[in-house]
N, C-alpha and C positions, 0 to 999 in steps of 0.2 A: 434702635434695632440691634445692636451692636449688646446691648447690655441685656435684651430680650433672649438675644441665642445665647450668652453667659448663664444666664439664670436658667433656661432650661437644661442646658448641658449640666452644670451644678446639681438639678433634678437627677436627670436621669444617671448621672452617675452615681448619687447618692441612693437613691432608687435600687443600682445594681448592687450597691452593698448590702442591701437588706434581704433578709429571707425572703426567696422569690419561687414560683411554680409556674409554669406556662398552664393557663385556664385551658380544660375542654370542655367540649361541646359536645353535645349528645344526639342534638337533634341540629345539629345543621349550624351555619354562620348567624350569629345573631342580628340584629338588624343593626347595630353599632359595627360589626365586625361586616359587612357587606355595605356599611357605607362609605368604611376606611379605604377597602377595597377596590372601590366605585374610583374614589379619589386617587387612589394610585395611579390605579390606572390611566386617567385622565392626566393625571400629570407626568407618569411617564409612559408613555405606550410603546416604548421599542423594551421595555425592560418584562421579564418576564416573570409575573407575578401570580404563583401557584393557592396560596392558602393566604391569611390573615385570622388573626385570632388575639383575643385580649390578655393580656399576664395578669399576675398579682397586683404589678405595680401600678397602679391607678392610672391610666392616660395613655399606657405604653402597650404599643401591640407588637407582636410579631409577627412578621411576615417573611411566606417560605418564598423561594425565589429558587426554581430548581431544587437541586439538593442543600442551597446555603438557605441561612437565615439572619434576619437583619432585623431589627429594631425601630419603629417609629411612634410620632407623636401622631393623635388623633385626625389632624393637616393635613397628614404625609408630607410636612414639610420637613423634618427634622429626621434624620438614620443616624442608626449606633450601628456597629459591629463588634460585639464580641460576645464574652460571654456570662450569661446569669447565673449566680450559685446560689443554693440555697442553705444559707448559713445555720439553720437549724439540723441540716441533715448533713451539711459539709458534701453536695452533692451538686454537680455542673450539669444543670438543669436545663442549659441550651446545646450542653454534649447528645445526652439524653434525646435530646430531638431530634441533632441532625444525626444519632446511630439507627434513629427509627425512621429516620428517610431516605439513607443508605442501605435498608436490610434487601436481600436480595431473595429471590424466594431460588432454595436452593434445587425443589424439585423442576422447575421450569430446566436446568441447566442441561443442553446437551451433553449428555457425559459422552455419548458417543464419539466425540470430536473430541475428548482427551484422553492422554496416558495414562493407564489404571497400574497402580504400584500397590500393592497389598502388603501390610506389613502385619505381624501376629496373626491375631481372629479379625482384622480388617472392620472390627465394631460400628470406629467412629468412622467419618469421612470430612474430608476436608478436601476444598478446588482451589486449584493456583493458577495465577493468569501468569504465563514465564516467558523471558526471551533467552534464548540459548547463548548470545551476546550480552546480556546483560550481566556484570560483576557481581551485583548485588544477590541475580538469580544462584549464582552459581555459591556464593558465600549460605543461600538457603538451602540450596541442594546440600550445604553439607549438613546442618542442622537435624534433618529430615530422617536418617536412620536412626536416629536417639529417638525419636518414637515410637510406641508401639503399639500395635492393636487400631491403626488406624489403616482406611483407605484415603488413597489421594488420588485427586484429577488433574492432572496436569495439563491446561489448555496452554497449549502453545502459541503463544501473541509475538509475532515479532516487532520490533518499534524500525521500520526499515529508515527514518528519519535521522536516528543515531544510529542503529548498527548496517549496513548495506548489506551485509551478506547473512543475518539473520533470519529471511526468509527462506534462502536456499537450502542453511541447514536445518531449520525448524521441520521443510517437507523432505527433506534427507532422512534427520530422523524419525518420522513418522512411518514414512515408507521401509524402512528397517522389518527384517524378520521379526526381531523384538525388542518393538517398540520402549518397554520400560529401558531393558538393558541398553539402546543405543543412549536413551537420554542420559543414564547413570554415568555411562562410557563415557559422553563428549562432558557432561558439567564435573562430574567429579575428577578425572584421569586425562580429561583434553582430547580421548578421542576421537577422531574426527569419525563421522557416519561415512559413508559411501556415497558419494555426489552424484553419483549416475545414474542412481536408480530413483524411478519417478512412478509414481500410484496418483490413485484419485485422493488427496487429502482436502480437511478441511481448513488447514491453514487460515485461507482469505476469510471465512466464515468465522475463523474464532478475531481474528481483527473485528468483523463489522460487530459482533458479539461486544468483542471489549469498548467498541465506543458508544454502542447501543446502553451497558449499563455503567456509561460514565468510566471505566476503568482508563486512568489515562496514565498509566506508569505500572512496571513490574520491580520486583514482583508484586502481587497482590492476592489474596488468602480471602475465602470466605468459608465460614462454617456452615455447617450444615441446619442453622437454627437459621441462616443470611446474615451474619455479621459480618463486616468487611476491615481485613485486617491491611492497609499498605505499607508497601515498604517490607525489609530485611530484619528478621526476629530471629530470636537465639531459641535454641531447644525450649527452654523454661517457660520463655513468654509463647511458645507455638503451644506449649502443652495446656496453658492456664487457656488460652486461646480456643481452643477444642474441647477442654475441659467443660467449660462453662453452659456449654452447651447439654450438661445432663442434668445442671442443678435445676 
C-alpha cells in the first residue's frame, strides 16, 4: 500500500511538471467526469464538492470545492493541492481557474451602499471592501490619489472581531454631510467623523455582502471586469490592476 501511494504521488508530481491545461467541456460533465463526482461524493459527503472535470494529465481531475481547487485520482482516493503550470506557455494554469471562480460580477454591486470618490473623468471604476480600522486600509487610502481618471466604491465592511469600534465609525462616516470627505478625513489625517450623528446606513448590509461574496478580509479591490484583488497594493499594481481591464 505504502509503495502504491509512493508511486502515485511520483505520478502526479511528475504529471505537474509537464505542460498541463485544465480540459473543458462544452456540453456538460462527461460520463467519466460525473462518475468521479458520484464517488466524491460518496466518500466524502460533509465536503462540498461544486464541479469536477478531467486535465491533460491522464487520470488526474480537478475538482472545484467552493471557490478552491484540488486534484484527484480517478478513486477519489488520492488529493493534490496546489498548483498546474503550463510549461509550454509558462502559464499557472490552476491560478487561471480559481481567478475565473473568484470573478465577481461587478454590475450586480450595490454601489448605492458605497462612497463614490471621482477622480479626473472618473472613466474607469473600481470597488473596495474597507475597514476604517484597518492599517492596511488606510496605507491604501494613501495610494488612491496617484490615480486618475477612475471612480471608486468604497464599501465599508467593518471586521468588528479585530477592530470594536469599526462599526461606529464606519456609520459615523457614512452619515457625514460628505461622505467621500469624512472617509479622506478619518484614513488619511486621523480625523475622527462626528459620533453623534446617526442616518439609516447600510453598514450591516455591506458586512452580509462581504460574506455573501466570500470577502473575508480588507482591504479588497474588485475591478469592474470582477477581478478580485486582496490585500494592500502600491499605486503601480492598483493601476496595472484596473488597467487590465480595457485590454
Amino acid at each position: 500500500m505504502k509503495f502504491k501511494s509512493k508511486l502515485f504521488a511520483a505520478f502526479l508530481f511528475a504529471g505537474l511538471a509537464t505542460a498541463a491545461t485544465a480540459a473543458e467541456t462544452t456540453a456538460g460533465n462527461t460520463s467519466a467526469e460525473k462518475e468521479v463526482a458520484a464517488k466524491l461524493h460518496e466518500l466524502y459527503p460533509s465536503t462540498q464538492i461544486n464541479d469536477v472535470h478531467a486535465t491533460a494529465i491522464g487520470g488526474i481531475y480537478e475538482v472545484v470545492m467552493g471557490k478552491n481547487i484540488g486534484y484527484t485520482n480517478r478513486e477519489g482516493k488520492y488529493f493534490m493541492f496546489g498548483h498546474i503550470f503550463d510549461m509550454s506557455t509558462q502559464q499557472d494554469v490552476t491560478q487561471q481557474r480559481i481567478d475565473a471562480l473568484n470573478v465577481i460580477d461587478f454590475t450586480q454591486l450595490p454601489l448605492k451602499d458605497a462612497i463614490k470618490t471621482v477622480r479626473g473623468n472618473g472613466s474607469r471604476k473600481v470597488a473596495i471592501f474597507s475597514d476604517p480600522d484597518c492599517p492596511y486600509c488606510r496605507k491604501l487610502e494613501q495610494e488612491l490619489p496617484k490615480l486618475n481618471n477612475v471612480t471608486i466604491y468604497t464599501f465599508l465592511m467593518p471586521l468588528d472581531g479585530l477592530h470594536p469600534e469599526a462599526s461606529q465609525k464606519a456609520k459615523a462616516i457614512w452619515c457625514s454631510g460628505n461622505k467621500s470627505q469624512a472617509l479622506d478625513g478619518y484614513m488619511l489625517h486621523d480625523k475622527s467623523p462626528d459620533m453623534t450623528k446617526t442616518c439609516d446606513n447600510p453598514i450591516d448590509r455591506n458586512v452580509q455582502l462581504g460574506q455573501k461574496l466570500n470577502i473575508n478580509g480588507t482591504p479588497t479591490l474588485i475591478s469592474a471586469d470582477g477581478r478580485v484583488l486582496p490585500g494592500m497594493a502600491g499605486a503601480d499594481q492598483l493601476e496595472k490592476f484596473i488597467a487590465k481591464e480595457q485590454k
